[in-house]
C-alpha positions as a printed NumPy array, in Angstrom:
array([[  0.   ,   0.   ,   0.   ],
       [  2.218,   2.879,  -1.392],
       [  0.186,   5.976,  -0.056],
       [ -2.782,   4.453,   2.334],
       [ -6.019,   6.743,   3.151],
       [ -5.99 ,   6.844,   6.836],
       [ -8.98 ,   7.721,   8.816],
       [ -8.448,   8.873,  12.663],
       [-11.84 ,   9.198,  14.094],
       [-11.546,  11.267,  17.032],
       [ -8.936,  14.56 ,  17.875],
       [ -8.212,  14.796,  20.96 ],
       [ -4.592,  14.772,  22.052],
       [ -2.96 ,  11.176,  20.832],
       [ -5.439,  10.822,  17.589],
       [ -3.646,  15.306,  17.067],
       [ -0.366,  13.95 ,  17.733],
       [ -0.53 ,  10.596,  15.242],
       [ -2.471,  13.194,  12.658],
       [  0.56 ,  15.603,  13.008],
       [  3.022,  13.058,  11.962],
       [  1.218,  11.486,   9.095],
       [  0.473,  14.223,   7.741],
       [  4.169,  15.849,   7.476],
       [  5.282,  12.882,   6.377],
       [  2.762,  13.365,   3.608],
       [  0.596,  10.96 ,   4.308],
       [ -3.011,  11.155,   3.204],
       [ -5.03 ,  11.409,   6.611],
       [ -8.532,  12.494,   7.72 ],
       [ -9.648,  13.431,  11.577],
       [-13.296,  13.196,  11.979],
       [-13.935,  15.035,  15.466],
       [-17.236,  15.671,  16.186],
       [-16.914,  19.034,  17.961],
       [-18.937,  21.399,  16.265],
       [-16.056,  23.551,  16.618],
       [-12.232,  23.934,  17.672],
       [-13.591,  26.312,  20.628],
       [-16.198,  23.755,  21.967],
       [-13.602,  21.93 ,  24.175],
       [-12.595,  24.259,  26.504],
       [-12.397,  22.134,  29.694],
       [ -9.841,  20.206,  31.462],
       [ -7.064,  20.425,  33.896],
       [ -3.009,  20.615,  33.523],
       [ -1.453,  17.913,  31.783],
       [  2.313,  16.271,  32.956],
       [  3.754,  15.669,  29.884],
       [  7.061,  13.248,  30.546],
       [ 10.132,  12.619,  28.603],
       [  7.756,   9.831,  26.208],
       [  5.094,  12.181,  26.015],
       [  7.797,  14.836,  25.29 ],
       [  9.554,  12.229,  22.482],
       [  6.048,  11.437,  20.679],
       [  5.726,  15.16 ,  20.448],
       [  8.967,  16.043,  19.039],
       [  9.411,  13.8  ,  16.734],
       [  5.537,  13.743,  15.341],
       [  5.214,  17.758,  15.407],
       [  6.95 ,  20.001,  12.957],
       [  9.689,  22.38 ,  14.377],
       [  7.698,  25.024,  14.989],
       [  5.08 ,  23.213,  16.916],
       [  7.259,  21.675,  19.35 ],
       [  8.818,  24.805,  20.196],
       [  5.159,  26.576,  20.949],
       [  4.691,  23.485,  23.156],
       [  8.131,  24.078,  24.849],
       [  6.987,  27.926,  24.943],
       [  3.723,  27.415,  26.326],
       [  4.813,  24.794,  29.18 ],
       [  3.956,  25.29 ,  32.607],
       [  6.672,  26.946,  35.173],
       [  5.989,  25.496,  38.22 ],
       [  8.091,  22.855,  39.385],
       [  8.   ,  19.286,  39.386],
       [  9.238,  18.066,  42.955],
       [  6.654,  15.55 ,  44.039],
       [  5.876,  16.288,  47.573],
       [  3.703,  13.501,  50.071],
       [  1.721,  14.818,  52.774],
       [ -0.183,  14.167,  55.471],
       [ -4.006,  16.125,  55.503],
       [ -2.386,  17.798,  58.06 ],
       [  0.168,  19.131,  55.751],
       [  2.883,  17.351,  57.555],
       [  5.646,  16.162,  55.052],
       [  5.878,  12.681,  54.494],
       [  9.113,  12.733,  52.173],
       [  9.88 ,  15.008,  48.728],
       [ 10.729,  13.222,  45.656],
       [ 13.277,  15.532,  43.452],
       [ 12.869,  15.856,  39.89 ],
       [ 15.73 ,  17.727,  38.456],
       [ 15.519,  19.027,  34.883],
       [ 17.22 ,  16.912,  32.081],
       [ 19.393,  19.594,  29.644],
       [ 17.379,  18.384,  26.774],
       [ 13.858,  19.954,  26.746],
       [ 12.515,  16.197,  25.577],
       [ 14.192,  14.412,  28.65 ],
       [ 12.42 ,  17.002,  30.994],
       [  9.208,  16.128,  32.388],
       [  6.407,  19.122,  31.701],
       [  3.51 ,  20.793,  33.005],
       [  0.692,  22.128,  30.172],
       [ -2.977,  23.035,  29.708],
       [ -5.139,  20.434,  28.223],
       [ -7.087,  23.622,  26.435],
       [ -3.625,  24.769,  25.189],
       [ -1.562,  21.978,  24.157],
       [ -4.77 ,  20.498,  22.041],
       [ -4.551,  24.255,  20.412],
       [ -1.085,  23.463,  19.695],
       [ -1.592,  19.908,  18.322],
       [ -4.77 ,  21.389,  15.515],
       [ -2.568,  23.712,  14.037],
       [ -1.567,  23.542,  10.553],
       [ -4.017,  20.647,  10.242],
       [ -7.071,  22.7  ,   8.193],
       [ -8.268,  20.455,   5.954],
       [ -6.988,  17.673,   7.958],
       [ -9.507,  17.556,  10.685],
       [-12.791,  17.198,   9.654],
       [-15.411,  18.655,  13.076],
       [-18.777,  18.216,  13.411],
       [-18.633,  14.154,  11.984],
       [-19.646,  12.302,  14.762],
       [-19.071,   8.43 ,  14.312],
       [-21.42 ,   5.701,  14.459],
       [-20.438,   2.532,  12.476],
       [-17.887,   1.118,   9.521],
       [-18.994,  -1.882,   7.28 ],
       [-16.073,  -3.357,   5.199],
       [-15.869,  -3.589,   1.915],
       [-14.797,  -6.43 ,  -0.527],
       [-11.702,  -4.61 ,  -1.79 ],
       [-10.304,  -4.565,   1.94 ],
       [-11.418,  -0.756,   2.581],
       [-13.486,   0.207,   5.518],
       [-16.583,   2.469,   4.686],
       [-17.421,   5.212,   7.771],
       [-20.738,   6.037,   8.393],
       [-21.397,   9.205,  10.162],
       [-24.76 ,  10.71 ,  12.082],
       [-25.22 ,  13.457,   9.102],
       [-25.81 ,  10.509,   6.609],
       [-22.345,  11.053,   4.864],
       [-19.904,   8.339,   4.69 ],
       [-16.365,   8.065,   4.271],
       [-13.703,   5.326,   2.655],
       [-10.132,   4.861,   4.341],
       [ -7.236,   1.933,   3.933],
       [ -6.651,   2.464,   7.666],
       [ -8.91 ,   3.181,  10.363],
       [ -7.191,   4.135,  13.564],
       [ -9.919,   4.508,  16.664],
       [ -8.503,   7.406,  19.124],
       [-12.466,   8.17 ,  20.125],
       [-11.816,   8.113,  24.333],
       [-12.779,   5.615,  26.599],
       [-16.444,   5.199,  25.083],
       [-15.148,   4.335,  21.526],
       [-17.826,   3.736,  19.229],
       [-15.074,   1.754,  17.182],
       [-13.849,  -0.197,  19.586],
       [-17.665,  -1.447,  20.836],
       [-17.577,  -2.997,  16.964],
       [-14.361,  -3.899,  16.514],
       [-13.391,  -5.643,  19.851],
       [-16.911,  -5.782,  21.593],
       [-15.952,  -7.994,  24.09 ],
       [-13.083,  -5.563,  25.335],
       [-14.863,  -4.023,  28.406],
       [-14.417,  -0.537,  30.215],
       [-15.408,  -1.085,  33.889],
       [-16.601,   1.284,  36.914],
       [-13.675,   1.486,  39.583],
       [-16.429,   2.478,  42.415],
       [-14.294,   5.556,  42.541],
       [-15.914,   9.224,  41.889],
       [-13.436,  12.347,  42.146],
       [-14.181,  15.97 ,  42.249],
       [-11.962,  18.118,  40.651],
       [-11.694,  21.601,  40.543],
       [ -8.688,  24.687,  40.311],
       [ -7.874,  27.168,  42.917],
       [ -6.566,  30.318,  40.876],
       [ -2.795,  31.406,  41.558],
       [ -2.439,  35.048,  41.89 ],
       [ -0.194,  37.377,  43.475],
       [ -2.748,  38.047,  46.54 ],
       [ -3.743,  34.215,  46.434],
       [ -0.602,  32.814,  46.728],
       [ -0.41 ,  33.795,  50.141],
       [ -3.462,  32.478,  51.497],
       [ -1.478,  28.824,  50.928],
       [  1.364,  26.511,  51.96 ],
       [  4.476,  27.305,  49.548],
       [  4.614,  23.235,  49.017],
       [  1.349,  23.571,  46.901],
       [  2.711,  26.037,  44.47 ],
       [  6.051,  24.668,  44.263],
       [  5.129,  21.445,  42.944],
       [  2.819,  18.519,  43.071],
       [  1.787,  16.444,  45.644],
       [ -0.042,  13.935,  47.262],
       [ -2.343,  13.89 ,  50.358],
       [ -2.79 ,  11.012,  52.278],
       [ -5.1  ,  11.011,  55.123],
       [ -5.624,   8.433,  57.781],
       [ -7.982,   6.051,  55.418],
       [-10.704,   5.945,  52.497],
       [-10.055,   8.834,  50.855],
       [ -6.692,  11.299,  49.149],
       [ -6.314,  14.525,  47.682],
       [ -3.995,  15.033,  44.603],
       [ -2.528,  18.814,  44.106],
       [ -0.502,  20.39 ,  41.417],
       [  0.117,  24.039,  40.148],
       [ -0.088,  25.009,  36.821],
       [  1.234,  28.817,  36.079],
       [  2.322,  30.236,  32.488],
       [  4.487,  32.558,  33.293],
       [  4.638,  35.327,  30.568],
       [  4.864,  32.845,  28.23 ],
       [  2.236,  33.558,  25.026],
       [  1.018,  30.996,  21.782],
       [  3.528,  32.333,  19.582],
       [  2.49 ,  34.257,  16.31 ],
       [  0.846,  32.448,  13.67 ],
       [  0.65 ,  28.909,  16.04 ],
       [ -3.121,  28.121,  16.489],
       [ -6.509,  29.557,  15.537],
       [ -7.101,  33.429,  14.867],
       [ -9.417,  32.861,  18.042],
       [ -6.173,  31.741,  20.581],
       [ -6.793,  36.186,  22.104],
       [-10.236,  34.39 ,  22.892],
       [-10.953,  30.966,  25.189],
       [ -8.618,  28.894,  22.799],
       [ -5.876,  29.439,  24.621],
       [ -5.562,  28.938,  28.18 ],
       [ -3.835,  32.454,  29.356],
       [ -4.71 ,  32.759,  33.036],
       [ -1.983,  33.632,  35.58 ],
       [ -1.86 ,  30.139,  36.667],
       [ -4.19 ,  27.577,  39.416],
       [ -3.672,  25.131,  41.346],
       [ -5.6  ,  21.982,  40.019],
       [ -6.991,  19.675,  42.91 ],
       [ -8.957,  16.428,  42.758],
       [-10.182,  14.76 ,  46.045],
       [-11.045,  11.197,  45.79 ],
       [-12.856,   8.456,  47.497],
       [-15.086,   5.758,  47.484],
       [-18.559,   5.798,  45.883],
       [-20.4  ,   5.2  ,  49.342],
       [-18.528,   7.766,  51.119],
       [-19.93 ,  10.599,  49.128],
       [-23.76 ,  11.388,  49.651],
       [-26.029,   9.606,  46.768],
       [-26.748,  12.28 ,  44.769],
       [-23.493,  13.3  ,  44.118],
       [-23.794,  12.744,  40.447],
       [-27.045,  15.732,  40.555],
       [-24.884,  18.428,  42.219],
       [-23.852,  21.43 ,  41.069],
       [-20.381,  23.028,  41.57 ],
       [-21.238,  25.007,  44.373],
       [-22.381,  22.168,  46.321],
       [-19.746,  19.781,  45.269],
       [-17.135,  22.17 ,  46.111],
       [-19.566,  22.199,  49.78 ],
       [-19.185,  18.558,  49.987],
       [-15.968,  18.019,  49.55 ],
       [-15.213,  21.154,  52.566],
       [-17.569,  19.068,  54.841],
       [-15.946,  15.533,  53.521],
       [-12.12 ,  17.271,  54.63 ],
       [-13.293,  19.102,  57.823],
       [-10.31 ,  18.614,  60.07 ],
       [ -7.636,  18.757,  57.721],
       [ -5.041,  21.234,  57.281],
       [ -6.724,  25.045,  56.413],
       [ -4.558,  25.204,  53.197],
       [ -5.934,  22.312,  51.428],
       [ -9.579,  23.471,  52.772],
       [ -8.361,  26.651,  51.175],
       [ -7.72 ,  25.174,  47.88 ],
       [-11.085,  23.835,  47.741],
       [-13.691,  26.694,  48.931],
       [-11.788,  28.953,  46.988],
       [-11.744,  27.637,  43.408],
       [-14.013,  28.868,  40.568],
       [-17.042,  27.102,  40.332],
       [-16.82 ,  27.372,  36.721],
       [-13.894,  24.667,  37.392],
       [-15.419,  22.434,  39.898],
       [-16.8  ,  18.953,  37.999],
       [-17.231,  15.324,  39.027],
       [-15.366,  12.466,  37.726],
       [-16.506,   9.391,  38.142],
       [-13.485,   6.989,  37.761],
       [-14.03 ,   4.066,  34.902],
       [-10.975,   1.819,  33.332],
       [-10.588,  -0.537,  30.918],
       [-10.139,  -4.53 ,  31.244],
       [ -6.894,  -5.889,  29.335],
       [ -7.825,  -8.481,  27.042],
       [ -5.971, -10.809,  24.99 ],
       [ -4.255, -10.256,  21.57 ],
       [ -6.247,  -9.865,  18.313],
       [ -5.807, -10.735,  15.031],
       [ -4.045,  -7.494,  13.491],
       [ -6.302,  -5.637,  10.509],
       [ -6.669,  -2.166,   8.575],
       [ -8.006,  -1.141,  11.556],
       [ -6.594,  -0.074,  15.138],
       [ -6.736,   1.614,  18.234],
       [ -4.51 ,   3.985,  20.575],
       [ -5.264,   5.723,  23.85 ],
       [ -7.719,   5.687,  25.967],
       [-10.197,   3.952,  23.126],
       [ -8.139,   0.718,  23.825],
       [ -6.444,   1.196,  27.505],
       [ -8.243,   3.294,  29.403],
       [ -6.659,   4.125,  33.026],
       [ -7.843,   5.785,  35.771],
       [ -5.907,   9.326,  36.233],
       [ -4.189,   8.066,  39.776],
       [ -0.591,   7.804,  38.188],
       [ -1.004,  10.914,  35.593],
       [  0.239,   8.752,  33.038],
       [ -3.026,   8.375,  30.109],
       [ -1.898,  10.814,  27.953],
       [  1.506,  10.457,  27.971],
       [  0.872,   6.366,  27.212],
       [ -1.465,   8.136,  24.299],
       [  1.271,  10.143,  22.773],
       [  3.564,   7.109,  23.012],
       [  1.18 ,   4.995,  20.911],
       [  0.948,   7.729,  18.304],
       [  4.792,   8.093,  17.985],
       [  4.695,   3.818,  17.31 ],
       [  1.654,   4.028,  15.315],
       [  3.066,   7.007,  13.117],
       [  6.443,   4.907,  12.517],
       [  4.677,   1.835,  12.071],
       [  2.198,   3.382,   9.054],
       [  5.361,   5.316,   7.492],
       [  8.311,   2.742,   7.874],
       [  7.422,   0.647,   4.308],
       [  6.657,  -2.961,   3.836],
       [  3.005,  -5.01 ,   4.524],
       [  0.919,  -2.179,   6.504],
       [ -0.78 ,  -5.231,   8.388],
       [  2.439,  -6.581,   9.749],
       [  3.369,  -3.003,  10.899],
       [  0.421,  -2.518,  12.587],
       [  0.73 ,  -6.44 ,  14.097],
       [  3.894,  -5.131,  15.861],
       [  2.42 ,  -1.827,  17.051],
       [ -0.192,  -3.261,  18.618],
       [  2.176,  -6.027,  20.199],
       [  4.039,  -3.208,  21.873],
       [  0.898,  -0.953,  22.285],
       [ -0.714,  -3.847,  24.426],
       [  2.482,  -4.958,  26.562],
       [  2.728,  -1.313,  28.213],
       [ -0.69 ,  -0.029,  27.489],
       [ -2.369,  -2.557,  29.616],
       [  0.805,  -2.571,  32.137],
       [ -0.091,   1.157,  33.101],
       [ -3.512,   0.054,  33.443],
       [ -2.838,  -2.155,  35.643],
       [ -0.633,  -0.336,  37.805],
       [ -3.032,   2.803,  37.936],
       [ -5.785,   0.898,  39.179],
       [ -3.23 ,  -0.668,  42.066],
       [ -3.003,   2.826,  42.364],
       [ -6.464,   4.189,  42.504],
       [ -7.462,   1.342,  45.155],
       [ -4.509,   2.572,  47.222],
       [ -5.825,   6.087,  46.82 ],
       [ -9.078,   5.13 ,  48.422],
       [ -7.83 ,   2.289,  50.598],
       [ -9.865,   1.44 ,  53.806],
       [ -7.349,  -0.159,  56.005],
       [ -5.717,   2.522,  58.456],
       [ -2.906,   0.309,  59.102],
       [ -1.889,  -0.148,  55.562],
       [ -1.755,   3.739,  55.885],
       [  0.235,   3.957,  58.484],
       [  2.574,   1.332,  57.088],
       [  2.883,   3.473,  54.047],
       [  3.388,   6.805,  55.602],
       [  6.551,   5.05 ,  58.   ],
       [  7.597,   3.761,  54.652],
       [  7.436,   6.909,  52.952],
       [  9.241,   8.624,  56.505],
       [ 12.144,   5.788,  55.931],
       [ 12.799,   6.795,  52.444],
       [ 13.078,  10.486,  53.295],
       [ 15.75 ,   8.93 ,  56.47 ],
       [ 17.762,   6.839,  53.654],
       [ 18.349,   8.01 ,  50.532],
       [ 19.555,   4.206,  49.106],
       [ 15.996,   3.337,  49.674],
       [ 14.483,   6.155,  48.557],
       [ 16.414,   5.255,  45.449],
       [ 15.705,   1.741,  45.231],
       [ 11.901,   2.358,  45.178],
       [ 10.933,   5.858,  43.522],
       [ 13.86 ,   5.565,  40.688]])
């Protein structure tokens, strides 16, 4: 197949990313999104973008694009900090700065970095086609069917739709996305100069984690721009507008626990009284992270329940695949979905573009794809049941682990290198 048609339905960050390589390698490729709009996704929190997030994107964006990425990257730093809800320090985890911008780990804005990853792509990325079937055709070509009543033909179908993918439910319909029994609320405390003060300096310095006594945990980390802007001619003509996520900087928070713990009609609320719940479900801890919560925007404040996908077993290879969160959807405990997204799109880009039998490319891709796809998957749900773990003693345990490792540097190497 000298030139293959390839169809990405979805564009969101790793279906952008795969898109962005294909096409400057001049391959012929279609994004059907079905945001009316680029502007009609304008939620979503920071993003940590780590050295295979940061290789996907160099190597799949042009020049220029990688260095409004770079440009546009958070300032805060990335020490990862563990705390008690008492704001005692548990133990600091340092994460020095490689030299080379794509060994670095990164902090950017969901709204922004998406901005980045559509530009240069009109033409490319097709909005308003929502998905709802294929049928295959006898000369090997997939036929898309859309809700408008338009269809499209493609070699290559690559699925990047999200964790509900409409493609995957017909392709692999026994490959099941499951609820974790775990509902977070989210929300972002905005960093000013005035702000600033009203908190601890460990939750604008860096990330961290909060880890109460049992059945419950608080994740924090800032997000702040600087003066950096979306360079000149990078983005829509809209980026002065909501495109591009400008603000001085927050601090993003997300307090989790159990289903049962919160009150049952959790999933009617509005912000205000989510943001009420969560101040009455952390009465007695420390008045910074109280702070963080009964101070954010409501306009911020949402509800995620916490869903993740069920590895399954190896498939026969075909014109049509999968990457991201339409295949191995993870729960957000380790921060690690997107960058496992980008990673796919880096081997799925090289995989199309690298010559020979396009089925036995996308055979290995997939044979990678699965082996660390469904790894993190695994070991973010061992992490979101941790998160909301019940047994106080298995708290305590960790927390005089996590004192140790502060104590002894060997071991604090040994288990957080």
């Amino acid at each position: 197949m000298t030139n293959p048609r390839v169809a990405i339905i979805g564009g969101g960050i790793g279906g952008l990313c795969l898109a962005q390589g294909l096409h400057g390698a001049g391959v012929d490729v279609t994004v059907y999104e079905r945001d009316r709009t680029p502007g009609d996704r304008l939620q979503g929190y920071r993003v940590h973008i780590d050295p295979d997030g940061a290789h996907a994107l160099r190597d799949c964006l042009p020049a220029e694009l990688w260095e409004a990425f770079l440009a546009t990257a958070g300032t805060s730093g990335q020490d990862f900090g563990f705390l008690t809800e008492r704001m005692a320090p548990l133990l600091l985890l340092e994460t020095p700065q490689a030299t080379d911008p794509v060994d670095s780990h990164q902090s950017v804005s969901r709204i922004t970095l998406r901005q980045v990853l559509l530009s240069g792509l009109t033409g490319v990325v097709r909005f308003g086609k929502t998905y709802e079937r294929y049928t295959r055709e006898a000369d090997g070509t997939v036929t898309l069917h859309f809700a408008d009543g338009s269809t499209a033909t493609a070699d290559i179908v690559v699925a990047a739709d999200g964790g509900n993918s409409r493609v995957r439910r017909q392709y692999l319909p026994h490959a099941q996305r499951i609820d974790t029994g775990i509902v977070t609320v989210a929300g972002k405390f905005p960093l000013t100069g005035e702000t600033r003060g009203l908190i601890a300096d460990r939750l604008w310095k860096g990330p961290n984690m909060v880890i109460p006594q049992r059945g419950c945990g608080m994740f924090t980390a800032p997000h702040e721009l600087g003066d950096s802007v979306l360079p000149s001619g990078i983005g829509s003509t809209e980026r002065e507008g909501a495109l591009y996520d400008n603000t001085a900087g927050y601090v993003m928070w997300a307090y989790g626990a159990a289903d049962g713990r919160f009150p049952g009609d959790i999933a009617e609320m509005g912000a205000d009284r989510l943001k009420e719940t969560v101040a009455r479900m952390t009465a007695g801890w420390h008045p910074d992270l109280r702070t963080l919560v009964t101070l954010a925007d409501p306009d911020t404040v949402s509800l995620l329940p916490i869903r993740t996908s069920v590895p399954i077993d190896p498939w026969p290879a075909t014109n049509i695949t999968l990457l991201g969160d339409a295949i191995h959807s993870m729960t957000p405990m380790r921060g690690i979905g997107a960058n496992i997204a980008l990673r796919d799109a880096r081997l799925l880009f090289l995989a199309i573009t690298g010559g020979g039998d396009v089925i036995e490319a996308i055979a290995g891709y997939e044979t990678q794809m699965r082996e660390y796809g469904f790894a993190a998957v695994r070991e973010s749900l061992k992490a979101a049941r941790q998160f909301v773990d019940e047994n106080a003693m298995a708290r305590i345990g960790f927390k005089t682990f996590l004192r140790a490792a502060g104590r002894f540097p060997a071991l604090k190497q040994r288990a957080f290198s």
